[in-house]
SEDOMI-955772 format. One record per residue: residue in one letter; x, y, z of N, C-alpha, C, O in turn. Coordinates in steps of 0.05 Angstrom, whole numbers, plus 5000, padded with zeros to 4 digits. Atoms other than C-alpha are relative to their C-alpha. Layout:
N
AXYZXYZXYZXYZ;...
REM end
This chain:
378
X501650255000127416742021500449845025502649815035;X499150094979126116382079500249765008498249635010;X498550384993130515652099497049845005495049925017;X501050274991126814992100502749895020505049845012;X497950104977130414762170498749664993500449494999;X501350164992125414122160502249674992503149475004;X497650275011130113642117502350035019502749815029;X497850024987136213832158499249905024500949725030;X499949994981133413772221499049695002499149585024;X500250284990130913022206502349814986502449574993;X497050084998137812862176501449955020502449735027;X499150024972140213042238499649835021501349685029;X501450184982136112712288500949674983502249534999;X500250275007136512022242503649945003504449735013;X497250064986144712132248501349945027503349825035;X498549944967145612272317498549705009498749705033;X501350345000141811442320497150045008495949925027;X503349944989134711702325498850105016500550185032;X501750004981129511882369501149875025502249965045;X498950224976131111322412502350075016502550155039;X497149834983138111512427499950315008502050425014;X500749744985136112152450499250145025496950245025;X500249954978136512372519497750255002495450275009;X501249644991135813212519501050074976502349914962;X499649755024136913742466499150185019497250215034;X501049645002137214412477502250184985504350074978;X498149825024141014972435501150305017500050425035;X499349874980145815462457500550164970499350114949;X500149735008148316112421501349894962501150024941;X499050175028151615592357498849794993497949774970;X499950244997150414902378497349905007495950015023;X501950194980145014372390501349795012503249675002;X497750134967147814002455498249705002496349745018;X501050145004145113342445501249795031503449795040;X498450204979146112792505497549784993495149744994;X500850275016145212202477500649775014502949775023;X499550364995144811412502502449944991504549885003;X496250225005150311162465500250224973498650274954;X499449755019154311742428501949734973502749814951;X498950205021157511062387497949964978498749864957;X502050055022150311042345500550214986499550204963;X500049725020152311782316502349924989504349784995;X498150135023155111762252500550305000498650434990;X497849845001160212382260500350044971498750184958;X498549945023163912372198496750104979496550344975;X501349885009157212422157498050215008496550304991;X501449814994153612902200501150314994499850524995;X498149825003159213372186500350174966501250374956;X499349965027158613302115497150054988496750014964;X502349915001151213532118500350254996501550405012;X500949585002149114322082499050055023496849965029;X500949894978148814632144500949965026500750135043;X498050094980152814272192503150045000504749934985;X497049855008159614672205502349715011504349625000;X497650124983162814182260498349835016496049895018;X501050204980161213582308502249995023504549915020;X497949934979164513732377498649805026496849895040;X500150074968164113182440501350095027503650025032;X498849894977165613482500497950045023495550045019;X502350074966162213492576498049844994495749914999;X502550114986158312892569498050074971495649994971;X502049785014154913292509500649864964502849874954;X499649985036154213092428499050234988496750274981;X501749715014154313822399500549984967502649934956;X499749885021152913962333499950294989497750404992;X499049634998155614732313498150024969498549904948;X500949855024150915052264499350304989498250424970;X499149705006152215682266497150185005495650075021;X502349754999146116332262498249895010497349935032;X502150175004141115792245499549835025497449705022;X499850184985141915412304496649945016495449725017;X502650024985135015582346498449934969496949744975;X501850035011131015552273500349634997498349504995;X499750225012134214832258498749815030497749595029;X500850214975132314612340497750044998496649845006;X502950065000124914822330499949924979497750044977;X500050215023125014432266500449715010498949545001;X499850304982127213782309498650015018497549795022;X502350024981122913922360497149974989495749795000;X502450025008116514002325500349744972498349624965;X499950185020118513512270500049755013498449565007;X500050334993120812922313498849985029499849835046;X501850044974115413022374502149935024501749765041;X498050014970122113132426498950225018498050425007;X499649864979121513472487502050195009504350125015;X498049915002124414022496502650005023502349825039;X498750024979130514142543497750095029497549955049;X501849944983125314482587498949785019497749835040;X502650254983122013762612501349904998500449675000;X499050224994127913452608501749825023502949985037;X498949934972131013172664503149874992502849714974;X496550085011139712972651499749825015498349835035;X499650294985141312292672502250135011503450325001;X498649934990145912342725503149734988503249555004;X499050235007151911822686502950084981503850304973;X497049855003158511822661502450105017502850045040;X498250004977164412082685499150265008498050444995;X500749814987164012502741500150384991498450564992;X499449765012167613142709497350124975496550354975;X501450025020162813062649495950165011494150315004;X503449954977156313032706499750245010497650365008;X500249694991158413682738498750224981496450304981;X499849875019159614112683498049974979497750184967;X503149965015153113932639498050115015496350285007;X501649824986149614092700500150285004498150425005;X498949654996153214812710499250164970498850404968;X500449905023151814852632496950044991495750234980;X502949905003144814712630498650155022496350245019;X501749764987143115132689501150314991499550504990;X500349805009146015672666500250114967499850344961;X500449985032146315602585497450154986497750334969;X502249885006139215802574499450385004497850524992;X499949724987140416522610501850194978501950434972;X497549685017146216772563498650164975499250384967;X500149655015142117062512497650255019497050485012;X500549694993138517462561501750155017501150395019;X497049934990145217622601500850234974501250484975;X499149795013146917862538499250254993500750444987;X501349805006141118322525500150165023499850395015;X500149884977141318592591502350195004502150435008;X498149865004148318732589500250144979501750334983;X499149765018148119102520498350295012499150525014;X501349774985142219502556501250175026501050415031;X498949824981145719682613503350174988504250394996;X498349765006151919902574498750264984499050504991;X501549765015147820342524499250225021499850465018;X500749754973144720682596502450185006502550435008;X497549864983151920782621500950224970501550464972;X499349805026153321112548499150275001500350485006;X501949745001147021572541500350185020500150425013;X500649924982147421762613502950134998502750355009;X498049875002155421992598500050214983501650394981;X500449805026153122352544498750205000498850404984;X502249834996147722662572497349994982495850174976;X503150075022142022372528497549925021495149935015;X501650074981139022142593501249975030503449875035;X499149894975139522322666498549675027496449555025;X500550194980138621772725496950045017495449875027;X502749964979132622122761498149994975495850024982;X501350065025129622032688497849835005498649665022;X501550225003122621572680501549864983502449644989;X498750245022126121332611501749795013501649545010;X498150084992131621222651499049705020499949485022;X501950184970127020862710499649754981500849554989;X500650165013124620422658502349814996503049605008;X498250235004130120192622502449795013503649605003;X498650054975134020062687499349765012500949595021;X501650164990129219642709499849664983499449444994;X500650225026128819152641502449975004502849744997;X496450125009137319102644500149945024502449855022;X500150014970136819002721498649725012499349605032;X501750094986131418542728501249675004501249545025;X497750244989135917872713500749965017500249755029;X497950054986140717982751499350035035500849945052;X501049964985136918172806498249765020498149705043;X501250265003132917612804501249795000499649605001;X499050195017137717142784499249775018497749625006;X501150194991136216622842497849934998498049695003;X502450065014128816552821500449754979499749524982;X499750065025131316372747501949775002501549584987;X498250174998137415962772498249795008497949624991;X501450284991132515442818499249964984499449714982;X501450125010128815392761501849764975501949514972;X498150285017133515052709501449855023501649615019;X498650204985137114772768498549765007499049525005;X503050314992130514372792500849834974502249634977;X500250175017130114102721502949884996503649664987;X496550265006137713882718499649845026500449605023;X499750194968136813572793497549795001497349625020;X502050094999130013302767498050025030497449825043;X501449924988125813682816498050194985498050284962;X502049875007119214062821501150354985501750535001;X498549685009121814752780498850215010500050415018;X501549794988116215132804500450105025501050335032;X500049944978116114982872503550065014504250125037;X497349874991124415122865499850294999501650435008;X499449665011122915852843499050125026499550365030;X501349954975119415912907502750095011503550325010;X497549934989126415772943501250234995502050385013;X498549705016129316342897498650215011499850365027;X502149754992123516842912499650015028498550215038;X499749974956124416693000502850164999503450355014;X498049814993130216962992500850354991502650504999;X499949805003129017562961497750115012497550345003;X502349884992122617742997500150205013501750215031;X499049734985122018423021499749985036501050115051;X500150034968119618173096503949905002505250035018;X498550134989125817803099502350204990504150165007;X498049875016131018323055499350165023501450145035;X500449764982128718823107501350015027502150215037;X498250064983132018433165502350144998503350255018;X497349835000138118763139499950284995501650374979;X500049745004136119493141501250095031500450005053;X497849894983141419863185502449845005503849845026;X497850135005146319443162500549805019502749745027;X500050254986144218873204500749754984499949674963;X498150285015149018203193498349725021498349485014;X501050304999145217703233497249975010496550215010;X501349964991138817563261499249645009501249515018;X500350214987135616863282497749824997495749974992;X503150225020129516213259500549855020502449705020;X501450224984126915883315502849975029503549755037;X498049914991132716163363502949914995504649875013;X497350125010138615903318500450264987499150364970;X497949825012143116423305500250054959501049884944;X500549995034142316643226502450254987502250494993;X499249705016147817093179498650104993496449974991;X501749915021144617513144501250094971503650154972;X498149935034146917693063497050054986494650024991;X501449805024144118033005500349674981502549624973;X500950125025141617402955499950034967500449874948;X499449785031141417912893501549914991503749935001;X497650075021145017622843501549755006503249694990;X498250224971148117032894500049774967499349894946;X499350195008149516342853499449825014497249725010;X498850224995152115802896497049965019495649755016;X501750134982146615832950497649894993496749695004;X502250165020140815692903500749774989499249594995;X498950255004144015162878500049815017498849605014;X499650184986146014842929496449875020495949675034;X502249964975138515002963498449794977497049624988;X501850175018135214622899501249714993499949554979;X499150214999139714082902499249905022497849705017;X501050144986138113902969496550015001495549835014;X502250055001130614032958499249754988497649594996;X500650235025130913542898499749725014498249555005;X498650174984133213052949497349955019495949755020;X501549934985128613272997496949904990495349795005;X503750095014121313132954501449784988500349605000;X500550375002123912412924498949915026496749805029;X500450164966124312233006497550045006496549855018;X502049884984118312573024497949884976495549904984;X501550045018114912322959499349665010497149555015;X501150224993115811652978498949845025497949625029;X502450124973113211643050498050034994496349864988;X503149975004107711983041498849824986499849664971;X502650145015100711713018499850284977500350524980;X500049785017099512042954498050135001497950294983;X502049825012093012332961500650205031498850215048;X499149804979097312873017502750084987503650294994;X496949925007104512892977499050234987500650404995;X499449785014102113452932500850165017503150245022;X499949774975100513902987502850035017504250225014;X498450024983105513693038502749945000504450015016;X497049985012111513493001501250244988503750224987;X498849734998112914232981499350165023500650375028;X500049754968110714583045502049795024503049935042;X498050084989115214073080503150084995504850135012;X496649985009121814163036499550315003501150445015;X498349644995121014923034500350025029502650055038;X498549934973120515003110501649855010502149895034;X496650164993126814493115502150174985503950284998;X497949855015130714833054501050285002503350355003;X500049774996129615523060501950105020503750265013;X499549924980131715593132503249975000505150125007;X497350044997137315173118502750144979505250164982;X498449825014139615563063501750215007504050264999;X498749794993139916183107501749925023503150095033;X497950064978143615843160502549934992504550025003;X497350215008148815393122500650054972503150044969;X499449905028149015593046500450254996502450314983;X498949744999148916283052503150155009504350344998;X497849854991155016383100501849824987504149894981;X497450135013158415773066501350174975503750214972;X500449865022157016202998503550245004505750274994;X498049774997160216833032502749914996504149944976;X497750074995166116523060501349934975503450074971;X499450105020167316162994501150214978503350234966;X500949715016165716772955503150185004504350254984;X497849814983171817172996502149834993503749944978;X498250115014176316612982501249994976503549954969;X498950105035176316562910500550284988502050314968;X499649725008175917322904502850125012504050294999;X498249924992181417422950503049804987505449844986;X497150115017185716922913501050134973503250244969;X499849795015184317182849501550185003503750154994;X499449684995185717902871503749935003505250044987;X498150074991192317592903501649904976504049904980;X498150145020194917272836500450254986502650344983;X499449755013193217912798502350155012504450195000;X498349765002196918382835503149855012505249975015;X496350045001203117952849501149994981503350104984;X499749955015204017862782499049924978499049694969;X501849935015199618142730500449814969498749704955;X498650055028204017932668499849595001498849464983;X500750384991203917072694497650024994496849964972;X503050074991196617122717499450044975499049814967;X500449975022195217362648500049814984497949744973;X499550195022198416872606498949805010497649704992;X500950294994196216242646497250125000495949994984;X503449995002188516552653499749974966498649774957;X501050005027188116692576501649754982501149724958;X498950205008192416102560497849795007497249654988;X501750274985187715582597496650054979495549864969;X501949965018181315902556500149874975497949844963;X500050075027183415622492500149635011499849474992;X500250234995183514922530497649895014496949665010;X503150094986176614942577498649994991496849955007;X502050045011171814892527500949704990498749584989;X499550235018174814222493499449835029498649615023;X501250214984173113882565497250155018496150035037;X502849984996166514322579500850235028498950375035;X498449894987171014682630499150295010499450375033;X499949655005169315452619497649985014497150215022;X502549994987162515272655500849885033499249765046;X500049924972165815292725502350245012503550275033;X499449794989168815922718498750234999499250415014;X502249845002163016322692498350045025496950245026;X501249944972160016222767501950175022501750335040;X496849814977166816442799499550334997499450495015;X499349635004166617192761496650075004496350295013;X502849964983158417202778500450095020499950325025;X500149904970160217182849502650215006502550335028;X497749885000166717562843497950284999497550395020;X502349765011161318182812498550085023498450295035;X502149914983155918062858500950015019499650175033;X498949814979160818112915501450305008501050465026;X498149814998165618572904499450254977500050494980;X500649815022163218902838501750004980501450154961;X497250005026169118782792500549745007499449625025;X499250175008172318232773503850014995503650104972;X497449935007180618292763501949704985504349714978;X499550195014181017542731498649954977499449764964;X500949985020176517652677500450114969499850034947;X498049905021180318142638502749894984503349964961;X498550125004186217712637499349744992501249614984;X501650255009181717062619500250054972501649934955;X501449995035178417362552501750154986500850334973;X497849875010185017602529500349764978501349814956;X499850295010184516772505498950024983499849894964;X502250005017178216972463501650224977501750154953;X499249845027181617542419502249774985501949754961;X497950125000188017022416498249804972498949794948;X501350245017182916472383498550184960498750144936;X502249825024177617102345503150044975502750044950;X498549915027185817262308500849714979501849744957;X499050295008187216432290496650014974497149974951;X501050005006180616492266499150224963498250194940;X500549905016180116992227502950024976503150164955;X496649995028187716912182498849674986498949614962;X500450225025184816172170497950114993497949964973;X501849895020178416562138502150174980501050234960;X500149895018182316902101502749874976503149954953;X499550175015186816422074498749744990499349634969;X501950295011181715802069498850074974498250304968;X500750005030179415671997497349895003495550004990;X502250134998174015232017498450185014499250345031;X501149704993167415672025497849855032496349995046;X501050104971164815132091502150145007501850385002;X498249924988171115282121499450315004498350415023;X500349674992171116022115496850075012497050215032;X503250044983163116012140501049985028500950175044;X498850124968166215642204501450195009500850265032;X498449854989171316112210499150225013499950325034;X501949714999166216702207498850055024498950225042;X502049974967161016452255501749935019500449965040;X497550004960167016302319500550234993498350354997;X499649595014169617102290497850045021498250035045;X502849934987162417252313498749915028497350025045;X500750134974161316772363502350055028501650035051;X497950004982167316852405500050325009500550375032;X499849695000167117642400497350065012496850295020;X502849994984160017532430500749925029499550015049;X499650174973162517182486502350125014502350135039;X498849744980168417662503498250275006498350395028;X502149754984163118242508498849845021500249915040;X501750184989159317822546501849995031501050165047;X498150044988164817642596500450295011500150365035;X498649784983167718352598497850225009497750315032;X501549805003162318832586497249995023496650115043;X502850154984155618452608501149945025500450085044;X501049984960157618212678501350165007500050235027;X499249754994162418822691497350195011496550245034;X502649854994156119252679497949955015496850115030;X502950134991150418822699499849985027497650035037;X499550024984153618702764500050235017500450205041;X500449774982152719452785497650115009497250345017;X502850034983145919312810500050055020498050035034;
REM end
């Protein structure tokens, strides 16, 4: 039989202090991530004590409420019920404390991506399976295909990144995906055929790098765009800003991307990988305990969303990762706390709660080990 989300979901909304107090919503793989005006109008204790509501968790800036499976049916139930907007059009106030500001932004640009991260990654392990097995061979069409559908993310990922990034920086999203798509363009990807490292825009000296999969430089390239069209929005006369305020910021951003974000990227990139690498192999058995020790503490300050960009670029540089394995060692540590209180708790919320983190957390070590391991061999 199938749930009425409609009563819960205007329970909800009328707890968390209305409409009014409502910044953004959007819903992640448990939770609706609420950023609210004043988190003092939410009435906690009874939102908690609502059928259907497991837990109420503040953290980055964020009022989440954990509802476990149901979570996307109960957010299009608030969305179409209380005429909100979705996260899609929303833009994050930039407010609060700084830690809080980062880290919602790192969360909503990349939060929306993990369940196709995840599909991608179960597709590309299933390939690496069949193809060990001999169910399917690499010079294969099947193969061509489904290569292509677990590939095409990650491949892409700067495209997909400007675009939630615009909307967290409150910029044009469209005209960010642009940024994303200059850098992968085959005129310009072709510069580096014969393993050419630099070449040159308007006779300034240019690195050159592979974008595929990149992070930091999209980011950084839609942050200063964002910047870039307020300024340019408010000289101009408006009946010329449409036009000229995006053909202005891309041939400013772009260029400067490949001059100054790109090699900052690399350099950066090489650092954090070569530290990493450096903690692992001095000693494996430390690095261990403090990586999977600190996991059971970065989510309670929103935290875990500035290391998920670290093992991105760790992948798309190097191809592996050697701090990731020792990270989600934290996630089995929590999935066994979890599952002894299910099986001692009497109460049948409790054991529910216990179930979906079991589930949820065991999603998110594949995810971690499996998905960018694999995905990353693009």
């Amino acid at each position: 039989m199938k749930k009425n989300y409609d009563e819960l979901a205007l329970n909800i909304v009328e707890h968390v202090g209305g409409d009014e107090n409502i910044e953004s919503l959007y819903n992640c793989a448990t939770r609706l991530r609420f950023q609210l005006k004043d988190n003092n109008k939410a009435k906690t204790e009874i939102l908690e004590n609502l059928d259907g509501v497991l837990k109420v968790v503040q953290s980055a800036g964020q009022y989440q409420v954990v509802i476990g499976s149901d979570v996307a049916e109960v957010y299009k139930a608030i969305v179409n019920k209380n005429g909100l907007e979705t996260n899609e059009e929303d833009k994050q106030e930039s407010k609060g404390k700084l830690s809080n500001r980062i880290f919602g932004i790192i969360s909503g640009i990349f939060a929306p991506y993990l369940p196709a991260i995840a599909a991608s990654g179960i597709l590309k392990g299933l390939l690496a399976l069949f193809t060990s097995v001999g169910w399917l061979t690499p010079e294969s069409g099947t193969y061509a295909v489904l290569a292509a559908i677990s590939n095409a993310l990650f491949y892409f990922f700067p495209i997909f990144l400007a675009f939630t990034a615009a909307k967290q920086f409150g910029a044009n999203p469209y005209v960010a995906a642009v940024i994303g798509g200059a850098l992968l363009e085959p005129n310009f990807t072709a510069l580096m055929s014969n393993d050419a490292t630099e070449s040159s825009f308007i006779g300034i000296p240019t690195v050159l790098m592979s974008y595929a999969s990149s992070v930091i430089p999209v980011i950084l390239a839609v942050w200063l765009y964002s910047y870039l069209e307020g300024f340019l929005n408010r000289i101009l006369h408006k009946d010329i800003r449409m036009i000229l305020t995006p053909l202005v910021a891309l041939v400013i951003t772009v260029p400067l991307t490949i001059m100054i974000f790109g090699p900052i990227s690399g350099y950066l990139t090489d650092a954090l990988g070569a530290a990493m690498t450096f903690l692992g192999e001095k000693n494996g058995i430390i690095t261990g305990i403090i990586a999977g020790g600190l996991l059971s503490f970065l989510p309670l300050f929103g935290l875990q969303w500035g290391i998920i960009p670290i093992l991105l670029l760790n992948h798309s540089t190097y191809g592996f990762d050697t701090f990731n394995p020792m990270w989600v060692m934290g996630t089995y540590a929590q999935m066994g706390v979890a599952l002894g209180i299910f099986i001692k708790a009497k109460e049948r919320t409790q054991k529910k709660f216990c179930l979906v983190n079991i589930f949820h957390w065991n999603r998110c070590r594949c995810y971690r080990t499996h998905f960018i391991r694999d995905c990353y061999e693009v």
